[in-house]
C-alpha angles and dihedrals in degrees: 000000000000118000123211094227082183079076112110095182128035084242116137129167081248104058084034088061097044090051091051087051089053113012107085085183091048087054087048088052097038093054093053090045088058087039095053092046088066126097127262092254096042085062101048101046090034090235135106114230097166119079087202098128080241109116128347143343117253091242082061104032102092096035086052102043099051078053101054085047086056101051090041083066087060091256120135132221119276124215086263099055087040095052082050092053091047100045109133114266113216117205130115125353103326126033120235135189115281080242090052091057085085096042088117096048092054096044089061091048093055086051094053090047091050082046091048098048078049099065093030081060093051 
């Protein structure tokens, strides 16, 4: 098995995936981590204009964004918002969660923010 010791978290697009399948709270993060990758403008018109691999997809944009609002006001997500978030997501061999669909991109993000708290400790 080869590891990556260029790593600086744990964090792989796997156990992402599975955290977003059980965390409420992760889902909650994770959705204001995408939201706050998006552009100024993104996030203020609920849309994605950029294709940049940065935020969200347009199918998700507006969804997303009225949740991260949401959670920005110090509401939670509801079963409802959370069985959005969770819908199957239907591309390619094996189905994932509408919210997994970004499990590479966060994972990229955690490792920029250990990255980050690495250098701010140096």
């Amino acid at each position: 098995m080869y590891v990556d010791h260029s790593k600086l978290t744990t964090w792989t697009p796997a156990n992402v995936l599975y955290a977003l399948e059980t965390s409420d709270t992760f889902v909650e993060r994770c959705i204001m981590l995408l939201h706050g990758r998006q552009t100024e403008i993104e996030r203020l018109a609920r849309v994605t204009i950029n294709d940049n691999d940065s935020g969200m997809q347009q199918a998700d944009a507006l969804c997303f964004s009225l949740l991260a609002e949401k959670l920005k006001r110090g509401e939670h997500l509801n079963d409802v918002d959370l069985v959005e978030c969770r819908i199957p997501w239907k591309r390619g061999l094996v189905p994932v969660i509408r919210i997994g669909k970004y499990r590479k991109q966060l994972v990229r993000i955690f490792e920029m923010q250990a990255r980050m708290a690495l250098e701010a400790a140096r």
